[in-house]
N, CA and C of each residue as an Amber inpcrd file, in Angstrom:
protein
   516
  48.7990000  58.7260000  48.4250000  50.1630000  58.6830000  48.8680000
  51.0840000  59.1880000  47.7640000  50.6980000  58.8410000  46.3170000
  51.5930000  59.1680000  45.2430000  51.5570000  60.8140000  45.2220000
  50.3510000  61.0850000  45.2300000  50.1560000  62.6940000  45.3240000
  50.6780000  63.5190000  46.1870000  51.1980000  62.9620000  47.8170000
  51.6450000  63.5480000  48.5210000  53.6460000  64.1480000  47.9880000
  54.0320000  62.4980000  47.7740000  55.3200000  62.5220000  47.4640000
  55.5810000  63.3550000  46.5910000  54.5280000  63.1200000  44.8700000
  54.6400000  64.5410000  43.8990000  54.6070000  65.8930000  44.6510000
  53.6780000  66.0260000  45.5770000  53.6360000  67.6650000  45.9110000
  55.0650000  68.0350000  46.9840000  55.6170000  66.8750000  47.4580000
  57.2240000  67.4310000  48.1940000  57.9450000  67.5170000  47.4370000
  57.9240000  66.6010000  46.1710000  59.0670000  66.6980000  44.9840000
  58.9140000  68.4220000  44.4720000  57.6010000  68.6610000  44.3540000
  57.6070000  69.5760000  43.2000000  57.6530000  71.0130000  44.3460000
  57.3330000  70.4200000  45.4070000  57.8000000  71.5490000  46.6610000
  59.3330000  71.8740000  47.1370000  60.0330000  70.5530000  46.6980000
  61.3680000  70.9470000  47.1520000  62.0210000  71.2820000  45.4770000
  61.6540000  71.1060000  44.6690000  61.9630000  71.7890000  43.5460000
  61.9970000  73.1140000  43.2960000  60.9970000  73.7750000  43.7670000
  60.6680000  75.1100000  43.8250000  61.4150000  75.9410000  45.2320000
  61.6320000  75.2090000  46.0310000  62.7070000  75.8690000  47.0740000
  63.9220000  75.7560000  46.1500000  64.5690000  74.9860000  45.6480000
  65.7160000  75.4210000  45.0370000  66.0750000  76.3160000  43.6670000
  64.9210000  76.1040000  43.2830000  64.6700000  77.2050000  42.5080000
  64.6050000  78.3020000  43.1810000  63.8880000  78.7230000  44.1680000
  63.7270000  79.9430000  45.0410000  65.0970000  80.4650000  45.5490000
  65.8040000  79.3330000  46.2270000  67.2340000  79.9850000  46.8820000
  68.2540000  80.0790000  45.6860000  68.0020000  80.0650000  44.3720000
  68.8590000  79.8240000  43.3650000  68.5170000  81.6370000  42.9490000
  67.2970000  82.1450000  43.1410000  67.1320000  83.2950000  42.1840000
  67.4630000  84.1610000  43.1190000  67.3180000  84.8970000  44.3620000
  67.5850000  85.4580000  45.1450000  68.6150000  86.5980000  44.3630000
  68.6680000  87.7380000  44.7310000  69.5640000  88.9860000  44.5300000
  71.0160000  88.0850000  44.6790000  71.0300000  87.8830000  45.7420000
  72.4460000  87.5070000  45.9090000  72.6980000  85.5070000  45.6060000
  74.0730000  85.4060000  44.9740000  73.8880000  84.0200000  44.7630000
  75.5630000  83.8240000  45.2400000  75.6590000  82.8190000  45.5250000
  76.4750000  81.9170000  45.9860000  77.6290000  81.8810000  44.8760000
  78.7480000  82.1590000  45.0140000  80.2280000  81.4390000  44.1750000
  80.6920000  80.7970000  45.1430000  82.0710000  80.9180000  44.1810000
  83.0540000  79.6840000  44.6170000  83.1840000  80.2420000  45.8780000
  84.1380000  78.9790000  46.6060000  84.5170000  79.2060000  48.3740000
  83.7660000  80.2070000  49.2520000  82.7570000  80.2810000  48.9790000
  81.6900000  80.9970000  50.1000000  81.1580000  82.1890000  49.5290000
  82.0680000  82.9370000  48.6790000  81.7630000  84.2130000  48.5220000
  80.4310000  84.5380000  47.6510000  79.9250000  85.1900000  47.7720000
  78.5680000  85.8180000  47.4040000  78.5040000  86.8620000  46.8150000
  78.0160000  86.7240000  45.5130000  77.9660000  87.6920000  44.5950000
  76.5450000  88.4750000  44.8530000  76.8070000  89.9070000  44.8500000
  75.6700000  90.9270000  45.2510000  75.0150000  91.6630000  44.3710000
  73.5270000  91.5540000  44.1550000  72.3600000  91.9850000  43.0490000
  72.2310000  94.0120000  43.5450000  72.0780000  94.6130000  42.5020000
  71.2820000  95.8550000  43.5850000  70.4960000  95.7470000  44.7830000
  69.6660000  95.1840000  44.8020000  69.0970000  94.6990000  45.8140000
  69.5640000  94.5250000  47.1330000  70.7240000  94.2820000  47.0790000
  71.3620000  94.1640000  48.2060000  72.5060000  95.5290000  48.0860000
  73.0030000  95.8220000  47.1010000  73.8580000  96.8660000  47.6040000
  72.6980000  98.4130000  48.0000000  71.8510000  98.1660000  47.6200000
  71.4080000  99.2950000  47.7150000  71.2410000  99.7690000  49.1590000
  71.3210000  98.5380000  49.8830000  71.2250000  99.1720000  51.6330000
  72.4320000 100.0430000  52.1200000  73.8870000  99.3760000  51.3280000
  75.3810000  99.5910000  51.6660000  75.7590000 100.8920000  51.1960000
  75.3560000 101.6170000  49.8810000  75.6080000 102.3110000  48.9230000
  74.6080000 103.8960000  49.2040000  75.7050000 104.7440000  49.0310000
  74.8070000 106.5000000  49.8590000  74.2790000 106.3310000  48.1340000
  73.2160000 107.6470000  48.5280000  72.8520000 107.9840000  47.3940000
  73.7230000 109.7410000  46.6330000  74.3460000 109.4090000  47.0770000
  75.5690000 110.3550000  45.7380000  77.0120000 110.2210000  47.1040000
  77.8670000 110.5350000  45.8700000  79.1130000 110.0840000  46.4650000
  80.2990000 111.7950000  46.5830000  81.5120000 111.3390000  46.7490000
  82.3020000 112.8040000  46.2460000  83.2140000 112.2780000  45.6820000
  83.8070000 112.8040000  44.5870000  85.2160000 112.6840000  43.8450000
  85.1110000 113.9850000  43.1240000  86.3570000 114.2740000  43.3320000
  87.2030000 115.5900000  42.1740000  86.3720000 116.8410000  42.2920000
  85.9590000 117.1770000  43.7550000  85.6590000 118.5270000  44.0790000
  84.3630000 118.4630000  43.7840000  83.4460000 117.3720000  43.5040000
  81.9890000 117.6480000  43.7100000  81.1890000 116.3330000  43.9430000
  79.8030000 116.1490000  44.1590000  79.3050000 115.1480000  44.6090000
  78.2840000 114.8770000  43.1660000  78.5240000 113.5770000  43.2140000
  77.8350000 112.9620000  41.8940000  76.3950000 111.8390000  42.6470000
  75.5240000 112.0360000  41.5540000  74.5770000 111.0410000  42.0640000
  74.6620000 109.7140000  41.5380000  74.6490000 108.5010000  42.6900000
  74.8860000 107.0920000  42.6350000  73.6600000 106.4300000  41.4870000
  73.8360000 106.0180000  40.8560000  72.7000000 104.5230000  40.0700000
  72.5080000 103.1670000  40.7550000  72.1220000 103.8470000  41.7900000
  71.6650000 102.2570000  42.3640000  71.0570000 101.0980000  42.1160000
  70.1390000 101.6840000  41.0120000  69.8550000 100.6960000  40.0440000
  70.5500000  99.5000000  39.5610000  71.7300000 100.6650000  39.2590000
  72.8560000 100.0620000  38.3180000  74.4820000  99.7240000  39.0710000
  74.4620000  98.6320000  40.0490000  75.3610000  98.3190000  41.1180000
  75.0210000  96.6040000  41.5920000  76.5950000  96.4630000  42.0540000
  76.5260000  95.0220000  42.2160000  77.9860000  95.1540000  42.9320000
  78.0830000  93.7450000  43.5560000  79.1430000  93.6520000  44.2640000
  79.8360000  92.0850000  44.8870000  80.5200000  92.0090000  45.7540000
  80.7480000  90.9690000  46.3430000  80.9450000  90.4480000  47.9840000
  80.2250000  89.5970000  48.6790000  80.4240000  89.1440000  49.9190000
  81.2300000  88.7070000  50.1360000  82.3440000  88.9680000  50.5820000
  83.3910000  87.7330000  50.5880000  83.5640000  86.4900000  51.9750000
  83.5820000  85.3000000  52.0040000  83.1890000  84.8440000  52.6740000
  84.1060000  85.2460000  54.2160000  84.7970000  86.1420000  54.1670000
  85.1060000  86.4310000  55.2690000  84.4930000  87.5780000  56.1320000
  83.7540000  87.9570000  55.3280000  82.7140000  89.2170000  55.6500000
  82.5960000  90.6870000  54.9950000  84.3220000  90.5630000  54.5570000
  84.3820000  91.4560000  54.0000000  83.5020000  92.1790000  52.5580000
  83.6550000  92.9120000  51.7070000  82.7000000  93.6100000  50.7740000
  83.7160000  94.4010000  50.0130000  82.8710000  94.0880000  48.4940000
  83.8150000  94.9880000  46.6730000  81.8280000  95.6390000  46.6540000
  81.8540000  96.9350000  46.4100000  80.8770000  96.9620000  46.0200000
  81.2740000  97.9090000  44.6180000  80.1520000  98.4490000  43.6370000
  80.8310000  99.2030000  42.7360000  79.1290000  99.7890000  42.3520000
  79.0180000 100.6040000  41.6110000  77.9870000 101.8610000  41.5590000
  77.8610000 102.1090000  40.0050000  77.3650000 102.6780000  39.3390000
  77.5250000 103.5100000  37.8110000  77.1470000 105.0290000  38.8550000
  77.4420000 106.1430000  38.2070000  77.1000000 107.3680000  38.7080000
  77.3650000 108.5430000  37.2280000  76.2630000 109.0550000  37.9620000
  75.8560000 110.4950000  36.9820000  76.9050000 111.5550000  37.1720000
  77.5590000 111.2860000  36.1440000  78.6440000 112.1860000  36.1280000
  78.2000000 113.5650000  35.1690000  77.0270000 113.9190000  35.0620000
  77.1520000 115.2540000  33.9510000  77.5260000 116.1510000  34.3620000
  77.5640000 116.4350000  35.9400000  78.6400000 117.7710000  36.0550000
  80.0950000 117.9730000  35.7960000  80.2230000 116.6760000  35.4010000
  82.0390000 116.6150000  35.2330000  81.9710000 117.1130000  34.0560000
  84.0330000 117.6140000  33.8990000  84.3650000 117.9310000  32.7640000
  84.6310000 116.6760000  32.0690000  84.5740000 116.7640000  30.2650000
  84.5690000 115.7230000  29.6370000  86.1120000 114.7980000  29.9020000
  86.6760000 115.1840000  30.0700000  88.2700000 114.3580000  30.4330000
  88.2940000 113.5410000  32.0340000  87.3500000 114.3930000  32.6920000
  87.1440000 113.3610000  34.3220000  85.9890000 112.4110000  33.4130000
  84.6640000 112.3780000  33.1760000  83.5860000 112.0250000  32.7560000
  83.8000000 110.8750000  31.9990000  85.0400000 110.3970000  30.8680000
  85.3650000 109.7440000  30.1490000  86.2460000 108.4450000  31.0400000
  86.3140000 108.6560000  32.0320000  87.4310000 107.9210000  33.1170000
  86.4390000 107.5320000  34.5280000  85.6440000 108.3900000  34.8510000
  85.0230000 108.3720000  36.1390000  83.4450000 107.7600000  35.6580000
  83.0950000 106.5270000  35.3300000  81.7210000 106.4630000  34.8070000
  80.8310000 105.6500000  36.4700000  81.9320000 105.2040000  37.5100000
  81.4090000 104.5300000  38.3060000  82.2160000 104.7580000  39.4870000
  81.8150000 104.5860000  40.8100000  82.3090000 104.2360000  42.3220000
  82.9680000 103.0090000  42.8130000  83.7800000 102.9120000  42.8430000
  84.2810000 101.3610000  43.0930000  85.2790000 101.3480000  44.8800000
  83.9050000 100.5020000  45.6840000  84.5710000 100.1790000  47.3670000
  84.8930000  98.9920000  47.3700000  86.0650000  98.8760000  47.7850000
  86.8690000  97.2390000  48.3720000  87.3600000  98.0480000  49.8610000
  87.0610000  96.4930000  50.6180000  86.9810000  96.9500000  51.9720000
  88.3910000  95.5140000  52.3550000  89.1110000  95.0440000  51.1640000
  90.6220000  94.8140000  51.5750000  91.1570000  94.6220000  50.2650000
  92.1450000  94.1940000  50.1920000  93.1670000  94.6590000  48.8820000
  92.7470000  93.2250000  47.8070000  92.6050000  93.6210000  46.5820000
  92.0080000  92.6310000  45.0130000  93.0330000  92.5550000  44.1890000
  92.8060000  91.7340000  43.4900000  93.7310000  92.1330000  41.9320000
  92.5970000  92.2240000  40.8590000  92.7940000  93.3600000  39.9010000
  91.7550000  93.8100000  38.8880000  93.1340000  92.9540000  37.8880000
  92.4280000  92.5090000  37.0870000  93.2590000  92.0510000  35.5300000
  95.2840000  91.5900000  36.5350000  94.6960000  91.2210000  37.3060000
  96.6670000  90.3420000  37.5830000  97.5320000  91.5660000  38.6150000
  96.7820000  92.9990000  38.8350000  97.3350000  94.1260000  39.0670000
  96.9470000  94.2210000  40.7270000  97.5650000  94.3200000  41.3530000
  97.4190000  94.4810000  43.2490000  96.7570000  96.0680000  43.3230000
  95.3260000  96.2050000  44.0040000  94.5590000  97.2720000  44.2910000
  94.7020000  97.0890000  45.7230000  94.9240000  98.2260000  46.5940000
  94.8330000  98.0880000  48.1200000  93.3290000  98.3990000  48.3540000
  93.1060000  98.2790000  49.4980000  91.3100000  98.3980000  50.0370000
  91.3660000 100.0520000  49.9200000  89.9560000 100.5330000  49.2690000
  90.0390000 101.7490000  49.1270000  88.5850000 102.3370000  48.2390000
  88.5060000 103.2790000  48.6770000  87.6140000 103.9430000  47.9230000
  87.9980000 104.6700000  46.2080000  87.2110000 104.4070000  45.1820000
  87.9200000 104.6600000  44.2500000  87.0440000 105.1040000  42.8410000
  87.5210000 105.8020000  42.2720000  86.4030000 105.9190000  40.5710000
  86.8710000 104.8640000  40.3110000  86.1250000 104.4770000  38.8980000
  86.5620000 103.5360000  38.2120000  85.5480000 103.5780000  36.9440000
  86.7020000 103.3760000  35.6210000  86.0490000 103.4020000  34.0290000
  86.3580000 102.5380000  32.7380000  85.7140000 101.9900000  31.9450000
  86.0490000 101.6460000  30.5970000  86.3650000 102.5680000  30.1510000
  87.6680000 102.4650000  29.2830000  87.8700000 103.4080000  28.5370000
  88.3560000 102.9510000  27.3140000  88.4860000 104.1990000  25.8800000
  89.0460000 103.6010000  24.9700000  90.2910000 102.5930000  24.7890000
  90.3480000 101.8910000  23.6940000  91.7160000 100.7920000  23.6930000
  91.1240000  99.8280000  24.7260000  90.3720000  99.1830000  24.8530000
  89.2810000  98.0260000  25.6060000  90.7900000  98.4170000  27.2870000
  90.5660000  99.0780000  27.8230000  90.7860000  99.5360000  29.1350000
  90.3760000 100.1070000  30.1620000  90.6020000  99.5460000  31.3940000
  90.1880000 100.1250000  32.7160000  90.6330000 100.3920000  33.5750000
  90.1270000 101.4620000  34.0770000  90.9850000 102.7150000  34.8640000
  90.5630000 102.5090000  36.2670000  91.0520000 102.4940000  37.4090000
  90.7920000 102.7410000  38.6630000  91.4250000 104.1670000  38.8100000
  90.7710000 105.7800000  39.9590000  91.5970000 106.4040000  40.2710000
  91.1630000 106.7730000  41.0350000  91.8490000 107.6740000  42.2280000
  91.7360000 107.9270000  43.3730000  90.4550000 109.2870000  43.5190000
  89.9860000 109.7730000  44.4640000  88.8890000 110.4050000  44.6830000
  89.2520000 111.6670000  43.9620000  90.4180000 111.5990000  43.6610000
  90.9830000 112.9000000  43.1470000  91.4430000 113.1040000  41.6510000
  90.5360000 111.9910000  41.1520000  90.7980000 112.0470000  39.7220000
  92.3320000 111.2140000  39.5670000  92.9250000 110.6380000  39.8840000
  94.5540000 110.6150000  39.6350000  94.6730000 109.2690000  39.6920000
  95.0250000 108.5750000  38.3870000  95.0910000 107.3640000  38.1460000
  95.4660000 106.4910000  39.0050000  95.3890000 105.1950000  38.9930000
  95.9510000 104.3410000  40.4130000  95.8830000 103.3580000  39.9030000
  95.5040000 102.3690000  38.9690000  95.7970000 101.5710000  38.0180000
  95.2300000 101.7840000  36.7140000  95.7490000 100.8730000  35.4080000
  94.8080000 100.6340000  34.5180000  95.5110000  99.2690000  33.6700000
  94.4180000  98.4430000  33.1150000  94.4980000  97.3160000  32.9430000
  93.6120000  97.0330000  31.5830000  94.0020000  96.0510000  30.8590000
  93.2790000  95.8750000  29.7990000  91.8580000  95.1330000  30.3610000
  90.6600000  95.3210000  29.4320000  89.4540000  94.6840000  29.8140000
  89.1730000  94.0790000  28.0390000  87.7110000  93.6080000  28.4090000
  87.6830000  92.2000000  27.1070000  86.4870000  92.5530000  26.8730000
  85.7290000  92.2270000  26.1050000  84.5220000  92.3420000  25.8340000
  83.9490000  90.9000000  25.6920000  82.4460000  90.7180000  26.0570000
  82.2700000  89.5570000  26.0720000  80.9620000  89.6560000  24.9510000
  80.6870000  89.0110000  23.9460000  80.0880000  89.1400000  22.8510000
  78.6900000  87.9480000  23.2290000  79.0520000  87.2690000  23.8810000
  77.9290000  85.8530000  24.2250000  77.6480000  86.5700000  25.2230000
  77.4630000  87.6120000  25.9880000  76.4360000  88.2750000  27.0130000
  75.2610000  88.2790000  26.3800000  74.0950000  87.6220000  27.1010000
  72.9080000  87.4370000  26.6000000  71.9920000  88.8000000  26.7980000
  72.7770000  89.3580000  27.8360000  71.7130000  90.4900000  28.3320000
  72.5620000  91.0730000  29.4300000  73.0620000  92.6140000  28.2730000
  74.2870000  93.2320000  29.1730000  73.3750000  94.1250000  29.7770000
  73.5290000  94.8210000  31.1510000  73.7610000  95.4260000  31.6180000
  74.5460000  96.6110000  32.0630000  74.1920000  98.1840000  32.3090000
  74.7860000  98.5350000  32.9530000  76.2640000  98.8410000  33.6390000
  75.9920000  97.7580000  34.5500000  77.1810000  97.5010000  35.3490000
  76.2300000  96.1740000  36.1130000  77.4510000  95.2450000  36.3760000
  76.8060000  93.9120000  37.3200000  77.7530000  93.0700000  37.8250000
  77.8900000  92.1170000  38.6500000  78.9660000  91.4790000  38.9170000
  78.1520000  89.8100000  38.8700000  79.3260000  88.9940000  38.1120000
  79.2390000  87.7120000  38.4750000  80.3800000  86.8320000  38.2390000
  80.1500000  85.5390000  38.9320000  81.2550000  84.8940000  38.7470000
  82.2250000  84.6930000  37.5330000  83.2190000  84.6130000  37.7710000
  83.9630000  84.1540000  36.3620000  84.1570000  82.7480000  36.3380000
  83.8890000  81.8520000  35.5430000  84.0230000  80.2740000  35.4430000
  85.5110000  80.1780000  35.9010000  86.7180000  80.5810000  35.2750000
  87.5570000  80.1890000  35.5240000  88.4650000  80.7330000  37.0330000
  87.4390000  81.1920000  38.1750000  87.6290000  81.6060000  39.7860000
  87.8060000  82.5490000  39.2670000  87.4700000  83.3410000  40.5590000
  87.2840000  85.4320000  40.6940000  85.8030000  85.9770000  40.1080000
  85.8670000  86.9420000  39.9570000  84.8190000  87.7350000  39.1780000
  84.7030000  88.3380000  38.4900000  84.0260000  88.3290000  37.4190000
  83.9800000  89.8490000  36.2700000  83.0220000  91.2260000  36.9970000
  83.8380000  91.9570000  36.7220000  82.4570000  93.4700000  36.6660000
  82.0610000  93.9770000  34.9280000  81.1820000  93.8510000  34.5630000
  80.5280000  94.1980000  33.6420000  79.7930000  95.6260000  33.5310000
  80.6270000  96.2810000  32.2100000  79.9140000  97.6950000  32.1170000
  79.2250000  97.5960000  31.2090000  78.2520000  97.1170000  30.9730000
  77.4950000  96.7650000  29.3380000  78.4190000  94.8820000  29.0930000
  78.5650000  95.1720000  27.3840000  79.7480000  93.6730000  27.2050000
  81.2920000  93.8340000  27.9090000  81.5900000  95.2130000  28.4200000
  83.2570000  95.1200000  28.3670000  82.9730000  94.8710000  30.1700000
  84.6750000  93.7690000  30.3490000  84.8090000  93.7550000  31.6260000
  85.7690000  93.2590000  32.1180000  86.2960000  92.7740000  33.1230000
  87.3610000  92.6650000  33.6490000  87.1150000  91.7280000  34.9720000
  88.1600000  90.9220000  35.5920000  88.0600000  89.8630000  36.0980000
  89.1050000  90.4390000  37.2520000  88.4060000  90.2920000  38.6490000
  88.9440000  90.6120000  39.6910000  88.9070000  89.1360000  40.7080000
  89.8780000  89.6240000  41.4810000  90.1000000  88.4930000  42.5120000
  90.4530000  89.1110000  43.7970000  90.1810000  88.0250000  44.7710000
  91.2630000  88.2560000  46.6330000  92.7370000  88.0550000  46.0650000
């Protein structure tokens, strides 16, 4: 009988462990933060901005569920056909499917580049190269294991997107 109870304990232990690792995990008020894994179904494999089509890193993408259904997804992309002045600004794809605030700043729903750039800053701009916000970003030095690009919760509500350590904290 003792053996049975150990093997549900250590069975329902391992389910929560299981629904804990999953691509996608659970934040605050419903919303669901998204692994590649999951964007990779949502996400083409090359995109268009500024008169040519770049190939997506799906690898390297993450995003958000929001519990209303809606979706932030964001991409890294191979920009070597760009010129160095788009290339330095355009390092990623960034879809919101309704309007965020990046760093305190109102973004409408939209398709968009988006980059770290020098002076710890980040650029959103339109498919056409042409700025549309930019906002200071932070670097986070206690990242145990940067990435890419990735999204996860921010402790204090919203989310960071992470390009490597530098990043920035978005919200509904």
């Amino acid at each position: 009988m003792r053996l049975q109870s150990m093997g549900k304990l250590a069975a329902a232990g391992m389910l929560a462990v299981a629904m804990m690792t999953p691509g996608a995990m659970k934040a605050q008020g419903g919303d669901t933060v998204l692994k590649p894994a999951d964007t990779q179904k949502m996400l083409p494999a090359s995109v268009y901005y500024k008169g040519q089509s770049a190939t997506t890193q799906l690898r390297n993408s993450g995003g958000v569920k929001f519990a209303d259904g809606a979706y932030l997804l964001a991409t890294m992309v191979d920009t070597s056909g760009y010129s160095s002045d788009v290339s330095t600004k355009y390092q990623g794809y960034f879809i919101t499917e309704v309007p965020i605030k990046i760093g305190g700043t109102n973004l409408p729903a939209g398709v968009y580049g988006m980059g770290f750039i020098s002076g710890d800053k980040f650029v959103i701009t339109d498919v056409g190269a042409h700025d549309v916000l930019t906002v200071n970003s932070a670097n986070d030095e206690g990242l145990k294991r940067p990435m890419p690009l990735q999204v996860v919760a921010d402790p204090a509500g919203g989310f960071r997107l992470y390009a490597g350590r530098k990043y920035v904290i978005f919200s509904r």
